[in-house]
Backbone as JSON, one array per atom type, in Angstrom:
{
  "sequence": "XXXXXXXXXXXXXXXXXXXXXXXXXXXXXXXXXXXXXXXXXXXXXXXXXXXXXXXXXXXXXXXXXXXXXXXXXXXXXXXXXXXXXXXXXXXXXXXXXXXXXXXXXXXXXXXXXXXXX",
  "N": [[0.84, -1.18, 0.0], [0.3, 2.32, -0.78], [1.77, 5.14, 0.89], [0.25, 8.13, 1.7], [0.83, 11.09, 2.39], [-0.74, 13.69, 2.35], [-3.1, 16.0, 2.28], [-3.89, 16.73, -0.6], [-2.44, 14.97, -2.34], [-4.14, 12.69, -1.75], [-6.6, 13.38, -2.42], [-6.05, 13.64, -5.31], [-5.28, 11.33, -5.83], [-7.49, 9.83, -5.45], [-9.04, 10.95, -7.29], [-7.54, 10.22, -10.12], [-8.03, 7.79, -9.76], [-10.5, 5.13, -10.28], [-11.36, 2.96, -8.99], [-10.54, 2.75, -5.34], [-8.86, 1.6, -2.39], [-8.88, 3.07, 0.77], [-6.87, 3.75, 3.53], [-6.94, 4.42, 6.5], [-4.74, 5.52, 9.56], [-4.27, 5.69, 13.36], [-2.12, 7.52, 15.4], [0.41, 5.96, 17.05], [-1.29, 3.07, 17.35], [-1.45, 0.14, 18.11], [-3.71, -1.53, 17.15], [-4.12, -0.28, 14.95], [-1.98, -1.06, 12.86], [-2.17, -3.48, 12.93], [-4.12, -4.03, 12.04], [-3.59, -2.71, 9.3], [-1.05, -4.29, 8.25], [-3.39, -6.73, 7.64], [-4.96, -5.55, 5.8], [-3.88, -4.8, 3.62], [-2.55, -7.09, 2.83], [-4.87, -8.07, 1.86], [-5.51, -6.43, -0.02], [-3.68, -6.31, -1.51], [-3.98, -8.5, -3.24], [-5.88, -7.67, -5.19], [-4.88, -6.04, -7.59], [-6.36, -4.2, -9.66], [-7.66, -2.3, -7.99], [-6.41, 0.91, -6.43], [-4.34, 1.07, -3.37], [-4.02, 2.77, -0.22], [-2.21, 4.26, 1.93], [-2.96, 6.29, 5.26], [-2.03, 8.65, 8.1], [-3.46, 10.15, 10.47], [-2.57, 11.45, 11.99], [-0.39, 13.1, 10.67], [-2.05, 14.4, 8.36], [-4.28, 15.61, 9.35], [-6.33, 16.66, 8.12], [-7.71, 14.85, 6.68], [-9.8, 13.92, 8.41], [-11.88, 14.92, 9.0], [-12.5, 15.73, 6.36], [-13.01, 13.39, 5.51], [-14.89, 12.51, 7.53], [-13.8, 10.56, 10.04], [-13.71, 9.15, 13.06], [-12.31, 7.42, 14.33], [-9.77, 5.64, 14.12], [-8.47, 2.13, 13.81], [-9.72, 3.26, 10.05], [-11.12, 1.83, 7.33], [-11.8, 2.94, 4.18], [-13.5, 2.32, 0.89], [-13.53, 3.1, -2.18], [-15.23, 4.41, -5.07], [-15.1, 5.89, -8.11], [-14.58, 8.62, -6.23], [-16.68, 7.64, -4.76], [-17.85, 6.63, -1.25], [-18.08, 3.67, -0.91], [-18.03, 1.74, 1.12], [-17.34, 1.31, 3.91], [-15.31, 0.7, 7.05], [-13.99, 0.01, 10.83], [-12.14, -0.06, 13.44], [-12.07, -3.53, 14.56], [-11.62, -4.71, 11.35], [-13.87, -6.08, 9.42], [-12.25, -8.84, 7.87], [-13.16, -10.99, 5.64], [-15.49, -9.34, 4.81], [-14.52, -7.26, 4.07], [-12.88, -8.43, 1.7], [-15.09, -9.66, 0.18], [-16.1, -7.23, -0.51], [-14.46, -5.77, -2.03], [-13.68, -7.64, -4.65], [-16.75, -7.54, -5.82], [-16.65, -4.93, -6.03], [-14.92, -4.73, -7.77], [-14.58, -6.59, -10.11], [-17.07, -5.09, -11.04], [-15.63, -2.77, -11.78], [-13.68, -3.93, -13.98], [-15.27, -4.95, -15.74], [-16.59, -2.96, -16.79], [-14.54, -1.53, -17.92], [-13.66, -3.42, -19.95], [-16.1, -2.84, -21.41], [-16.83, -0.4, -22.78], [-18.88, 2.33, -22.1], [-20.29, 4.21, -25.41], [-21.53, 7.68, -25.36], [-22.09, 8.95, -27.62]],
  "CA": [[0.0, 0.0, 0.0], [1.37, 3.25, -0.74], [1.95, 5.74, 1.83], [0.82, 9.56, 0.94], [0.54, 12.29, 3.69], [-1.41, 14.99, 2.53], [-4.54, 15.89, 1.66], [-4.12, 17.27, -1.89], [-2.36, 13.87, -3.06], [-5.11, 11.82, -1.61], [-7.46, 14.01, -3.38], [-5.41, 13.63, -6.56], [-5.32, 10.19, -6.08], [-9.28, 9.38, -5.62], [-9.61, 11.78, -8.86], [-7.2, 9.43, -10.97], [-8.16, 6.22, -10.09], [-11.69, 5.02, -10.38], [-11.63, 2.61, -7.59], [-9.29, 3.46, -4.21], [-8.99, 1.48, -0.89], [-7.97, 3.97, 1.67], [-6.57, 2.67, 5.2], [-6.75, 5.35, 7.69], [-4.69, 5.15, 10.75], [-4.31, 6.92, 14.22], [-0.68, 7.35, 16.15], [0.46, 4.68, 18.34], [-2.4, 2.58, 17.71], [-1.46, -0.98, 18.06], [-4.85, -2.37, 16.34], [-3.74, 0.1, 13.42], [-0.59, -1.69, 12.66], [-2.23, -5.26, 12.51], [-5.07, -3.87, 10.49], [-2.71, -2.11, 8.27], [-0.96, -5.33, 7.16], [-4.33, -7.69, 7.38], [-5.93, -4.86, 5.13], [-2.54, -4.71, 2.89], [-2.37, -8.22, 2.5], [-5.99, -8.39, 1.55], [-5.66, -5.62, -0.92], [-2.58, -7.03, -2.64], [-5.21, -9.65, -4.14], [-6.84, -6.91, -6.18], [-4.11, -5.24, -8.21], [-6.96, -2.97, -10.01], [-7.89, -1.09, -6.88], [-5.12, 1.78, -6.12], [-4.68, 1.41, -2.31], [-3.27, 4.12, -0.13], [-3.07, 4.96, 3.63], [-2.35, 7.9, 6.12], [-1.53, 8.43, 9.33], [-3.94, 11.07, 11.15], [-1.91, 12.8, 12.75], [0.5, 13.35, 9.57], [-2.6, 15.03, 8.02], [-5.6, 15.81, 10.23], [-7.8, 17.26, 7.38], [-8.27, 13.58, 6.69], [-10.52, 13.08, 9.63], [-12.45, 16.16, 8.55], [-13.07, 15.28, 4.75], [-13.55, 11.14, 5.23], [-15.91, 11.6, 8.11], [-13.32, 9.47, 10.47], [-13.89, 9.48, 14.13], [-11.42, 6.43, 14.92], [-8.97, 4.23, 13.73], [-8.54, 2.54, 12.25], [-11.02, 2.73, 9.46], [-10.74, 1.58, 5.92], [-12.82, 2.96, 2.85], [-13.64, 1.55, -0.54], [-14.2, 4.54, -2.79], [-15.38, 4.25, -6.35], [-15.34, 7.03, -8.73], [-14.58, 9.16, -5.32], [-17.39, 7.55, -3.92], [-17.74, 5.81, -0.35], [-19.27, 2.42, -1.29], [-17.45, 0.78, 1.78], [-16.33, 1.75, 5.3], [-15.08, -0.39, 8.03], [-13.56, 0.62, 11.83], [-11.48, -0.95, 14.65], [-11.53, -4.26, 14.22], [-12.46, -4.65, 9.91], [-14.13, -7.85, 9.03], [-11.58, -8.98, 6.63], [-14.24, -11.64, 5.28], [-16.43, -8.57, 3.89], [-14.09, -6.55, 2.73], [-13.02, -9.02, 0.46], [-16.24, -9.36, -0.79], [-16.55, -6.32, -1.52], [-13.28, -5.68, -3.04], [-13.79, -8.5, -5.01], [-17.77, -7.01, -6.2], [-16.72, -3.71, -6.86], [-12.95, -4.51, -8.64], [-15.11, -6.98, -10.68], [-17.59, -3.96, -12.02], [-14.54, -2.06, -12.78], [-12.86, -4.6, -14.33], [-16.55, -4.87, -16.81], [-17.42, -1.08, -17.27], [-13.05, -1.04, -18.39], [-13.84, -3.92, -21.23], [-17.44, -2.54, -22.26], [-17.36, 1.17, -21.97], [-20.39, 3.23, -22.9], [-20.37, 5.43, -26.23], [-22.54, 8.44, -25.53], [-22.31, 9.95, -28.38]],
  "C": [[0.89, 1.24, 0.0], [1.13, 4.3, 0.44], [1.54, 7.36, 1.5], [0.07, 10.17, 2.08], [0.37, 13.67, 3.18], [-2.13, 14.87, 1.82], [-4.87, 16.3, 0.21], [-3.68, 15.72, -2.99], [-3.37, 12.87, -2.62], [-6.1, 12.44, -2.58], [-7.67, 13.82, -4.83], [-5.72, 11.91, -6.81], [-6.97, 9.11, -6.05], [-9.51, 9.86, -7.0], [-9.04, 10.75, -10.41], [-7.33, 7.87, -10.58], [-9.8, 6.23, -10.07], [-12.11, 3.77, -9.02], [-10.01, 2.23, -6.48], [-9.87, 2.67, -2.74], [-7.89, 2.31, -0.13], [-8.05, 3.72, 3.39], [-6.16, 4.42, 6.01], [-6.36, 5.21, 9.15], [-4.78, 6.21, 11.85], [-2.55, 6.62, 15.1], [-0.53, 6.67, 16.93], [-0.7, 3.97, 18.83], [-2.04, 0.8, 17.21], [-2.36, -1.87, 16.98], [-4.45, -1.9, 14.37], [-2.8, -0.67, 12.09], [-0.95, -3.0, 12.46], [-3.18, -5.11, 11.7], [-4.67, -3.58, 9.22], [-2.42, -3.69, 7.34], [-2.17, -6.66, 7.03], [-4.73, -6.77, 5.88], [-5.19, -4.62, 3.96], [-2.33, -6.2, 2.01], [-4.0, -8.79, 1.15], [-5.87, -7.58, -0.1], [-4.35, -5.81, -2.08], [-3.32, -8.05, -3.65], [-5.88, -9.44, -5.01], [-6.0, -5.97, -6.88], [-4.68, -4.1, -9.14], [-7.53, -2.3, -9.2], [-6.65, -0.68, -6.31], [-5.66, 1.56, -4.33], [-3.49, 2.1, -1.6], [-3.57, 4.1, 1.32], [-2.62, 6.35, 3.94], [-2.06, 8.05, 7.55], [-2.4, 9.97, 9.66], [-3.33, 12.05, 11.16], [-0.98, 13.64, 11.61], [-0.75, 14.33, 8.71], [-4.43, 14.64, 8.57], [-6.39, 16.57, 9.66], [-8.3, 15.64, 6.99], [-9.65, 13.37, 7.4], [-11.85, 13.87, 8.95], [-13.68, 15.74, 6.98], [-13.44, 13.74, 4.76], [-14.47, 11.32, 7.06], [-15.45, 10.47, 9.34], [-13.33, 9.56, 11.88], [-12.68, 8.49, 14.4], [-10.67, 5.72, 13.79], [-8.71, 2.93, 14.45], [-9.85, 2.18, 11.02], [-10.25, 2.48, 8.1], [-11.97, 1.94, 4.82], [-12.53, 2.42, 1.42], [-14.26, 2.83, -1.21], [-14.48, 4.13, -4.26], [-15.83, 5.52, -7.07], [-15.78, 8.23, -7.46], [-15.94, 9.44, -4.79], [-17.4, 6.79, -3.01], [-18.28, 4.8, -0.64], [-18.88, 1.33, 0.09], [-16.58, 1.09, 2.65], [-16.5, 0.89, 6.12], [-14.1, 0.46, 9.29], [-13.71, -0.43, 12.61], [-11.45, -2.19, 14.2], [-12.63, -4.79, 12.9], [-12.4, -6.26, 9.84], [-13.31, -7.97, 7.48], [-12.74, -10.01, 5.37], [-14.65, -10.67, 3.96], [-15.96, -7.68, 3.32], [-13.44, -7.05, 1.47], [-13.77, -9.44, -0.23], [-16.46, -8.6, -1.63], [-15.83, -5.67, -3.13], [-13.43, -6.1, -4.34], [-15.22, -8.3, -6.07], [-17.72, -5.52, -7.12], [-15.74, -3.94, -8.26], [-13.65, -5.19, -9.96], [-16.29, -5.71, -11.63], [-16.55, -2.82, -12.68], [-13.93, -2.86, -14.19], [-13.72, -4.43, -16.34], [-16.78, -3.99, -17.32], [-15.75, -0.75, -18.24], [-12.96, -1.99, -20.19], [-15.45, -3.57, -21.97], [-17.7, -0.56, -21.97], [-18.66, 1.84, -23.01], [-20.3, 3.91, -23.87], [-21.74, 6.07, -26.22], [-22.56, 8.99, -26.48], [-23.05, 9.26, -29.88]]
}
C-alpha cells in the first residue's frame, strides 16, 4: 500500500483512479498496525484497486473530509465515492467481498465502456 501524507495527493489520487482502498490510521495505535498489514495483505489480491493509507496525525484534514472518528477505518471509494467503510476491528471476510464485487464492475465497465455519443 502506498503511503501519501497529505490531503491534496489523496485528493489527486481518488480523482485518478476510479476505484481506491484507503486505510486510515491513528498514532500509536497498536490495532492500526495489525489492520494495516491484514488490510494490505488483503488488498494485494486486487491489483486494479489503487490502495493508499495515512496516518492522522501526519494530516488531520483527513478526519475532517472522510468523516473518520477512529482508527482505524478503511474505505472503498469508487469514482470518489464511499461504497465501503469499516472501523477498529475490519471484518476482513467482507471486505473481500466487496473488493472483489466492486474490482469486478470495474474490471466490466473497463472492457465494455459506454459510447454516448
Amino acid at each position: 500500500m502506498k503511503h501519501l501524507t497529505n490531503i491534496k495527493d489523496i485528493e489527486q489520487t481518488l480523482s485518478e483512479n476510479r476505484l481506491c482502498l484507503f486505510f486510515i490510521k491513528a498514532p500509536d495505535c497498536g490495532v492500526c498496525n495489525v489492520m494495516l498489514d491484514k488490510v494490505g495483505a488483503v488488498a494485494d489480491q486486487f491489483p486494479s484497486v489503487f490502495s493508499f493509507y495515512t496516518d492522522i496525525r501526519e494530516e488531520p484534514l483527513t478526519a475532517g473530509r472522510f468523516l473518520v472518528f477512529s482508527g482505524p477505518t478503511v474505505l472503498l471509494l469508487m469514482d470518489g465515492k464511499e461504497v465501503y467503510r469499516g472501523s477498529g476491528f475490519i471484518n476482513m471476510e467482507e471486505l473481500e467481498m466487496k473488493m472483489g464485487v466492486y474490482s469486478s464492475e470495474t474490471i466490466a465497465a473497463d472492457k465494455n465502456p459506454t459510447n454516448l455519443t
